[in-house]
N, CA, C and O atoms as a printed pandas DataFrame, in Angstrom:
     atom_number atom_name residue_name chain_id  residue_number  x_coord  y_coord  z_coord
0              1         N          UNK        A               1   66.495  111.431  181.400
1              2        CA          UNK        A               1   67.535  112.207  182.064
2              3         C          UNK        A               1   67.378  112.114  183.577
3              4         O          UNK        A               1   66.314  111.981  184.183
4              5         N          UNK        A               2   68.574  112.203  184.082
5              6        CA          UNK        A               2   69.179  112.182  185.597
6              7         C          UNK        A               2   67.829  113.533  186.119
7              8         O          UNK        A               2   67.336  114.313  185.306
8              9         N          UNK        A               3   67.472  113.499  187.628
9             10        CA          UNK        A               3   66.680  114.204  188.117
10            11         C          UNK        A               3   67.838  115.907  188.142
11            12         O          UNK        A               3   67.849  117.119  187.931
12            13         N          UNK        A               4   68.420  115.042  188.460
13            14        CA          UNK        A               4   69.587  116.438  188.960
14            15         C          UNK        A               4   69.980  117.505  187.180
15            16         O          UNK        A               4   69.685  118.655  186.855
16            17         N          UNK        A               5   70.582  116.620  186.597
17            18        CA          UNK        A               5   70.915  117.108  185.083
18            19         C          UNK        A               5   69.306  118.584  185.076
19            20         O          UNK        A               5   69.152  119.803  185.150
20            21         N          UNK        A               6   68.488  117.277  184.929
21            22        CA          UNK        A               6   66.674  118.126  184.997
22            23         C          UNK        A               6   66.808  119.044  185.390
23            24         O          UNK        A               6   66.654  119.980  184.606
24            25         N          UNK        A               7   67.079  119.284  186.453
25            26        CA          UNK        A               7   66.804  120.343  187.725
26            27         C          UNK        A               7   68.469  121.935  186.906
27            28         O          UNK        A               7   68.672  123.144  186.793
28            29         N          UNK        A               8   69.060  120.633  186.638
29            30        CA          UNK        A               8   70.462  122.345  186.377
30            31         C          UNK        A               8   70.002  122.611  184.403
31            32         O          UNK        A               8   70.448  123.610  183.839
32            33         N          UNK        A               9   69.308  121.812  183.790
33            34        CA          UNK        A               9   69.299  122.755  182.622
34            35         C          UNK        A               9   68.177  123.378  182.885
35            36         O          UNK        A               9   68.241  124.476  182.333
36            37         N          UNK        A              10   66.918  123.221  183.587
37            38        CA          UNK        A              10   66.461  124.104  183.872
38            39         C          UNK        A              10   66.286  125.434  184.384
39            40         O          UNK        A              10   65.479  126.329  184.133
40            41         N          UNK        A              11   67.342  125.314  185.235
41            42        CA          UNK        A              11   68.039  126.438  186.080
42            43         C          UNK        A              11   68.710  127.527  184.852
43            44         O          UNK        A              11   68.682  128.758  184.875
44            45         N          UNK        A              12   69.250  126.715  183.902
45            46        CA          UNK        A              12   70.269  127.376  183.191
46            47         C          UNK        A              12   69.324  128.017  182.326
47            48         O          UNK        A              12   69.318  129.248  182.297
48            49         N          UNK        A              13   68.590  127.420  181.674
49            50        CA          UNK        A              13   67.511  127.733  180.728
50            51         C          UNK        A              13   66.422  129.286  181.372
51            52         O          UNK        A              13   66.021  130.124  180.565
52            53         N          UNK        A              14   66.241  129.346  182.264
53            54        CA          UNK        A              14   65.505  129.908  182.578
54            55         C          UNK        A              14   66.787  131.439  183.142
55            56         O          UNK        A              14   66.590  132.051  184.191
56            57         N          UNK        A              15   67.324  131.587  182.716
57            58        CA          UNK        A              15   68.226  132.846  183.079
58            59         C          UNK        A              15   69.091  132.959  181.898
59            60         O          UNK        A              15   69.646  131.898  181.616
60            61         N          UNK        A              16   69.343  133.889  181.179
61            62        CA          UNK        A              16   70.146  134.465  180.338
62            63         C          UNK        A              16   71.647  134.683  180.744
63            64         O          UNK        A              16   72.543  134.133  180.104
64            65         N          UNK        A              17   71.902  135.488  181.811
65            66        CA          UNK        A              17   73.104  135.567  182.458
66            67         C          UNK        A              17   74.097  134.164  183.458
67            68         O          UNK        A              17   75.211  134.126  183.980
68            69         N          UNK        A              18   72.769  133.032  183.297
69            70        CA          UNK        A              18   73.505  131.903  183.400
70            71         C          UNK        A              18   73.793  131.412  182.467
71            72         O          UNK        A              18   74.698  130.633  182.764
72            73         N          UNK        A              19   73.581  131.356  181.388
73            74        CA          UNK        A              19   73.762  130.829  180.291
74            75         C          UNK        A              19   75.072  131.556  179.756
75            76         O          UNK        A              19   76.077  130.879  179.543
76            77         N          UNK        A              20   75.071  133.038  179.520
77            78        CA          UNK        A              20   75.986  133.855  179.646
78            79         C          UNK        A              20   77.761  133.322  180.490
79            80         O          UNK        A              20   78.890  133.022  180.102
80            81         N          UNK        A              21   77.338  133.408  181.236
81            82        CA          UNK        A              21   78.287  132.844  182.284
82            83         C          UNK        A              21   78.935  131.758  181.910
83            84         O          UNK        A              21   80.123  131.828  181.595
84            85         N          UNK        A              22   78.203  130.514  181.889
85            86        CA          UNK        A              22   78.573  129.590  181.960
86            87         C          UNK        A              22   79.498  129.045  180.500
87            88         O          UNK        A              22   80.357  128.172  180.619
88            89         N          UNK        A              23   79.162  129.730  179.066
89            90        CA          UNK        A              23   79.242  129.677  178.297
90            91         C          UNK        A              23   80.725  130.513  178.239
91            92         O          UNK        A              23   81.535  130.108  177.404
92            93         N          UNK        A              24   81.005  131.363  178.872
93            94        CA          UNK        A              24   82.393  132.659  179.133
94            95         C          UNK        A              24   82.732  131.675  179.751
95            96         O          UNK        A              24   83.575  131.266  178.952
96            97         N          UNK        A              25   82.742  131.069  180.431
97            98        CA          UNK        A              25   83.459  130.268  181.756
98            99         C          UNK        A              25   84.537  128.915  180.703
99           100         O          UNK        A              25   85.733  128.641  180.797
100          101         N          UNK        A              26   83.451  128.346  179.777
101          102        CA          UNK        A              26   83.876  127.005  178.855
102          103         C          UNK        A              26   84.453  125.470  179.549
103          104         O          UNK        A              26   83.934  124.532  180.154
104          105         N          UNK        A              27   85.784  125.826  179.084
105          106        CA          UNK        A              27   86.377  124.449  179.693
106          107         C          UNK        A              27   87.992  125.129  180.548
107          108         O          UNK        A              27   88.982  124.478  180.883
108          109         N          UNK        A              28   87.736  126.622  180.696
109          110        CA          UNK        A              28   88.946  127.080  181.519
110          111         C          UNK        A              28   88.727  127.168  182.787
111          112         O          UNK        A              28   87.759  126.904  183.500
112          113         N          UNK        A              29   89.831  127.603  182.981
113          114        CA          UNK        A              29   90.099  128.554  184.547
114          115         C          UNK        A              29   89.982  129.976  184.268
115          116         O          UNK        A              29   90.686  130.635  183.503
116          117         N          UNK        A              30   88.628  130.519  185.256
117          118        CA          UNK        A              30   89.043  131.607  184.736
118          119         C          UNK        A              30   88.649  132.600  186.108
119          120         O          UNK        A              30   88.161  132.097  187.120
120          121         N          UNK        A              31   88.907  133.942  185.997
121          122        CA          UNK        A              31   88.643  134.806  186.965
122          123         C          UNK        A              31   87.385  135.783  186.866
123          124         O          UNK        A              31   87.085  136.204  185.749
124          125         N          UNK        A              32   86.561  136.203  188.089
125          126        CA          UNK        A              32   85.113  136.881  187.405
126          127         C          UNK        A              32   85.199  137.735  186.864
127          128         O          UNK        A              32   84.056  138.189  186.804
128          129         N          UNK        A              33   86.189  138.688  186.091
129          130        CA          UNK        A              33   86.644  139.963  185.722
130          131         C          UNK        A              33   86.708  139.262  184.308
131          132         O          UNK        A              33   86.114  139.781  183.363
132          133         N          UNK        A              34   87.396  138.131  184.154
133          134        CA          UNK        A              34   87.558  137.520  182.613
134          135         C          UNK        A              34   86.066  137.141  181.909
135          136         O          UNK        A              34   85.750  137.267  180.725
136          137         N          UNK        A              35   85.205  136.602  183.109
137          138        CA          UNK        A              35   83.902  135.934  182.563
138          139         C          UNK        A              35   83.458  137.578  182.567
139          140         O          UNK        A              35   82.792  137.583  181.532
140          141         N          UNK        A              36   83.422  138.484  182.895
141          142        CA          UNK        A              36   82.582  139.583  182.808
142          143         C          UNK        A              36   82.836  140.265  181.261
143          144         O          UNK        A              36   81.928  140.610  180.505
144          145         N          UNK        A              37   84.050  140.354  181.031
145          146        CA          UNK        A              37   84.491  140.385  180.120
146          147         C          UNK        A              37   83.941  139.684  178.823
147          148         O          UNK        A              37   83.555  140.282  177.818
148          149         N          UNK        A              38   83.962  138.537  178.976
149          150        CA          UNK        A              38   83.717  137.473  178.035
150          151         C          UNK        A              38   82.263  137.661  177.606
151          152         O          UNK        A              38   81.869  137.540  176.446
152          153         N          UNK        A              39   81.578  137.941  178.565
153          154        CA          UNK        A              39   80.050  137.962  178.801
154          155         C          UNK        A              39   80.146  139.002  178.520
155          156         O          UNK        A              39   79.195  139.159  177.753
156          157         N          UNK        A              40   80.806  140.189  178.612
157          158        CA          UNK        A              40   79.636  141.368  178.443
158          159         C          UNK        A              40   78.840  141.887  179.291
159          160         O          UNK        A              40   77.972  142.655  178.876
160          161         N          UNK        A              41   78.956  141.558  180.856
161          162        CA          UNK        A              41   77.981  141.613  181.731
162          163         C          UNK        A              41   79.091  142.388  182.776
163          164         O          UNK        A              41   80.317  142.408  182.665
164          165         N          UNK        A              42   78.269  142.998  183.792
165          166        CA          UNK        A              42   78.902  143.919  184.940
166          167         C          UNK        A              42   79.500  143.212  185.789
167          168         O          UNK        A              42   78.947  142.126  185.966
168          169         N          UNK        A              43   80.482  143.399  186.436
169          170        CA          UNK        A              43   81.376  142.378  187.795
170          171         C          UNK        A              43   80.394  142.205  188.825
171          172         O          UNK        A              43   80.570  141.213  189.533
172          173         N          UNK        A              44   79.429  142.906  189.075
173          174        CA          UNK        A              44   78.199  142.266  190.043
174          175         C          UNK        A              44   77.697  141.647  189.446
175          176         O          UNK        A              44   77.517  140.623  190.105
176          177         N          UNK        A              45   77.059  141.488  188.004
177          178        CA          UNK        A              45   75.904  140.496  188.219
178          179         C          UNK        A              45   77.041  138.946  187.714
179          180         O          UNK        A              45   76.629  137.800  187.537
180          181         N          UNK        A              46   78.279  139.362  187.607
181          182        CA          UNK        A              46   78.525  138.098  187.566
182          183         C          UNK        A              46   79.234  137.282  188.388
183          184         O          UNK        A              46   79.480  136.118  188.070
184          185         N          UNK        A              47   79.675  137.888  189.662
185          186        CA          UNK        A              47   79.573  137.971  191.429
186          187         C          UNK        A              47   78.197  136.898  191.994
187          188         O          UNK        A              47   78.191  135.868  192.668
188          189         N          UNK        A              48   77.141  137.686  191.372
189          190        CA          UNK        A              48   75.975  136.939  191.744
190          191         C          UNK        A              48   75.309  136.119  191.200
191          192         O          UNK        A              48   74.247  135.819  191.746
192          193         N          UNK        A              49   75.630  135.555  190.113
193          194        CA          UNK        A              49   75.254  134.410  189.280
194          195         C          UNK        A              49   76.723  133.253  189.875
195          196         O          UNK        A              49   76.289  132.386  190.634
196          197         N          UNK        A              50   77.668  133.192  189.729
197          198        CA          UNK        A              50   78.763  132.555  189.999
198          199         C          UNK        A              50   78.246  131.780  191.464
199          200         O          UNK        A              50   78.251  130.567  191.672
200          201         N          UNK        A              51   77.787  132.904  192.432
201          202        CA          UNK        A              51   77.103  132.204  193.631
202          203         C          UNK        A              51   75.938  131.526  193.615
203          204         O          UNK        A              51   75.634  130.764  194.532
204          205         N          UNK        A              52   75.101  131.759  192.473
205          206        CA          UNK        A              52   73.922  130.822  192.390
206          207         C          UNK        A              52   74.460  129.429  191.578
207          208         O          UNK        A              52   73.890  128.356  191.775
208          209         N          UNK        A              53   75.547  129.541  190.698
209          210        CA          UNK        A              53   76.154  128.494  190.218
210          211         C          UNK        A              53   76.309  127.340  191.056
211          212         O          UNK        A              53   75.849  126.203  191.159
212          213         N          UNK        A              54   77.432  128.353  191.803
213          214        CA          UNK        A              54   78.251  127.555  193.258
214          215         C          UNK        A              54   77.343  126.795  193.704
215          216         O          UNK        A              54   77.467  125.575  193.815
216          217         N          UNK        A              55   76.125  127.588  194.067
217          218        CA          UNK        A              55   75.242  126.969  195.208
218          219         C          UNK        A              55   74.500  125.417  194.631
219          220         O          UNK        A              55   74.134  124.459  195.311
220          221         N          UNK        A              56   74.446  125.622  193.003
221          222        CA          UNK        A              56   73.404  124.444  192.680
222          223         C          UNK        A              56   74.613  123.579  191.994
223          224         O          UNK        A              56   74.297  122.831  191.069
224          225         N          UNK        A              57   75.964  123.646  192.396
225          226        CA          UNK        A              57   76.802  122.447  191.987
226          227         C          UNK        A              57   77.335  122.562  190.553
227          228         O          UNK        A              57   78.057  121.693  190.063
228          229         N          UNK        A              58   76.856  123.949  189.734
229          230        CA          UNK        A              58   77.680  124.115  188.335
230          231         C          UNK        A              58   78.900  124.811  187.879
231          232         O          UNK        A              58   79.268  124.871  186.706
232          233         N          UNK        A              59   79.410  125.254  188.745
233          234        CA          UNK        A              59   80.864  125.377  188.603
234          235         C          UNK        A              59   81.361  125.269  190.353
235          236         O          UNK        A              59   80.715  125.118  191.389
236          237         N          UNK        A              60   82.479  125.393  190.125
237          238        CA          UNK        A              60   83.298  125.208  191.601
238          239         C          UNK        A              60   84.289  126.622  191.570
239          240         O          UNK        A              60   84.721  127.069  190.507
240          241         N          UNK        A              61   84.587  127.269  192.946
241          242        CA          UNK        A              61   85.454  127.991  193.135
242          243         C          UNK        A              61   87.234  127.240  193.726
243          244         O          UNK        A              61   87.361  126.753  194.850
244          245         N          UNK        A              62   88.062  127.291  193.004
245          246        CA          UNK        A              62   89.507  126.734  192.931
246          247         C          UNK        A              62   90.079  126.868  194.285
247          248         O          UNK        A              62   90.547  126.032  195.057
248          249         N          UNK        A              63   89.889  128.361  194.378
249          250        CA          UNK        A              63   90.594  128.667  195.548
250          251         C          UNK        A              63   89.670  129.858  196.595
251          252         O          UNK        A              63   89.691  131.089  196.587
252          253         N          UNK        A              64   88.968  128.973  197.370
253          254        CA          UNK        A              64   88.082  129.855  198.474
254          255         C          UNK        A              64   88.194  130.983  199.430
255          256         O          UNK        A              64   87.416  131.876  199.767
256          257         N          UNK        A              65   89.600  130.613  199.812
257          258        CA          UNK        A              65   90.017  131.227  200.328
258          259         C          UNK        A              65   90.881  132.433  200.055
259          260         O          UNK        A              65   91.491  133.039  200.936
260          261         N          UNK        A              66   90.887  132.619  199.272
261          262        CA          UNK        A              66   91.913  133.978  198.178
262          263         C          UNK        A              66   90.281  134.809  198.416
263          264         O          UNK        A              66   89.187  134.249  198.489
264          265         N          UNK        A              67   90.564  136.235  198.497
265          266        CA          UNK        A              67   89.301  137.681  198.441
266          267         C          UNK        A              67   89.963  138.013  196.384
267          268         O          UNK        A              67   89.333  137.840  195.341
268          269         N          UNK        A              68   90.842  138.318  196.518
269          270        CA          UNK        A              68   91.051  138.456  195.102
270          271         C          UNK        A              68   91.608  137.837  194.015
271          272         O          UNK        A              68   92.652  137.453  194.542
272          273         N          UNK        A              69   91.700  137.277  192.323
273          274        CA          UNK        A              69   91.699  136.533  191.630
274          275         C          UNK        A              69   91.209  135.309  192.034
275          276         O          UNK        A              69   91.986  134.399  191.744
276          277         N          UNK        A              70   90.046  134.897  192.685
277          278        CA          UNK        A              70   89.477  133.727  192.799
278          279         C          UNK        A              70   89.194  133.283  191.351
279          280         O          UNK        A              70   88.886  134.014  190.410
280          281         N          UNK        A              71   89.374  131.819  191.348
281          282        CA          UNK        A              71   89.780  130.780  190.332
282          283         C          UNK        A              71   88.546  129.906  189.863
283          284         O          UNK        A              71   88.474  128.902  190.571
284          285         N          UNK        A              72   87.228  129.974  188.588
285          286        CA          UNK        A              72   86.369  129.275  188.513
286          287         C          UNK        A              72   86.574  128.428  187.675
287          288         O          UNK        A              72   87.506  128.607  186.891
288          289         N          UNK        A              73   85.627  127.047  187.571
289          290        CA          UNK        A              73   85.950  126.224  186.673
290          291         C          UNK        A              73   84.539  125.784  186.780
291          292         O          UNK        A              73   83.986  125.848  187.877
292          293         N          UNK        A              74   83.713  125.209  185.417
293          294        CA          UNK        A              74   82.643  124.718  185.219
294          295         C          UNK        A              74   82.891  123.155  185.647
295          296         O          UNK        A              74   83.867  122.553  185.200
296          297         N          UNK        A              75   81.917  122.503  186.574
297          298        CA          UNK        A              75   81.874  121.060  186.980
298          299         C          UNK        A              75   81.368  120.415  186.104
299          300         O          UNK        A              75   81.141  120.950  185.019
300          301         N          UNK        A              76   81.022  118.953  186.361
301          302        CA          UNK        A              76   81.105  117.561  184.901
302          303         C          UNK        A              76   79.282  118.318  184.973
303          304         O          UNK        A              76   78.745  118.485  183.878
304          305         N          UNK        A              77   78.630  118.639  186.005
305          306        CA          UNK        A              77   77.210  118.546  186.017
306          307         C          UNK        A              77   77.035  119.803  184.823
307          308         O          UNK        A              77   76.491  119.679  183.725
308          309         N          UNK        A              78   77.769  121.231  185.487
309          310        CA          UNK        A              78   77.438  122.315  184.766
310          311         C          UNK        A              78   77.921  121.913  183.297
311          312         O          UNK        A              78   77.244  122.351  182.367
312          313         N          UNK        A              79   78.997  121.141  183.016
313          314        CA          UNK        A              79   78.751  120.777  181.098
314          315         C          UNK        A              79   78.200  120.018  180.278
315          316         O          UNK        A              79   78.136  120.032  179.049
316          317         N          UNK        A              80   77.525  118.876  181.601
317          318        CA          UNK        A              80   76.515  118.331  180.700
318          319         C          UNK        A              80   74.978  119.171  180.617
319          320         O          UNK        A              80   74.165  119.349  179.710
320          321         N          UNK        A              81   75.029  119.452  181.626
321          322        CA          UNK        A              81   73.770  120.695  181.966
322          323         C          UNK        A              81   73.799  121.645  181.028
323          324         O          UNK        A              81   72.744  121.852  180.429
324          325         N          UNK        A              82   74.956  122.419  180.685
325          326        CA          UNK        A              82   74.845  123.116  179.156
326          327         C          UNK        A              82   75.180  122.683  178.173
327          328         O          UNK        A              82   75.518  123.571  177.391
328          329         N          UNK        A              83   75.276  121.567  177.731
329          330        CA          UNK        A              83   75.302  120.574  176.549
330          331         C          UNK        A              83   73.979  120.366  175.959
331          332         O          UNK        A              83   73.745  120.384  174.751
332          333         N          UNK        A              84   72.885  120.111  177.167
333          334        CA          UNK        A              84   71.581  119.816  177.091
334          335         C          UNK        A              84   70.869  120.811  176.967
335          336         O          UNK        A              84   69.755  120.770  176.446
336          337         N          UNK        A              85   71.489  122.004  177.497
337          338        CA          UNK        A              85   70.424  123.229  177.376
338          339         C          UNK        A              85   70.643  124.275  175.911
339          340         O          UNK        A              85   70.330  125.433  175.636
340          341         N          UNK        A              86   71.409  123.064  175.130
341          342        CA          UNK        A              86   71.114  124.135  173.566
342          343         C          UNK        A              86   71.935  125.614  173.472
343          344         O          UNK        A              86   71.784  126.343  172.492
């Protein structure tokens, strides 16, 4: 495996609420109120996982510039990254 792939199922593996996330997230568009939803998890911690996402390249934000209904989508890395992480 790719160094990078390495580096994001590990990431994923080692946190519950990323896994969480990313798994609510799937193959849509969706908003953090829907993944909170989906997940089961509070609109902060999924505020703050979404930004650790962002930051390591596993999903992307649609529209940056919008404060409210911002738009997520899981990237090619974050689905092979949870493909691999079981």
């Amino acid at each position: 495996m790719e160094k990078e792939i390495v580096k994001a199922v590990s990431l994923i593996k080692s946190s519950a609420y990323r896994q969480k996330v990313l798994k609510a997230i799937g193959n849509e568009v969706v908003t953090p109120n829907e993944i909170a939803k989906k997940a089961g998890l509070r609109l902060n911690h999924v505020s703050m996982v979404l930004t650790d996402l962002k930051r390591n390249s596993l999903v992307k934000c649609l529209n940056e510039d919008t404060k409210k209904g911002r738009l997520y989508q899981m990237t090619e890395l974050g689905k092979n990254a949870l493909g691999k992480s079981g």
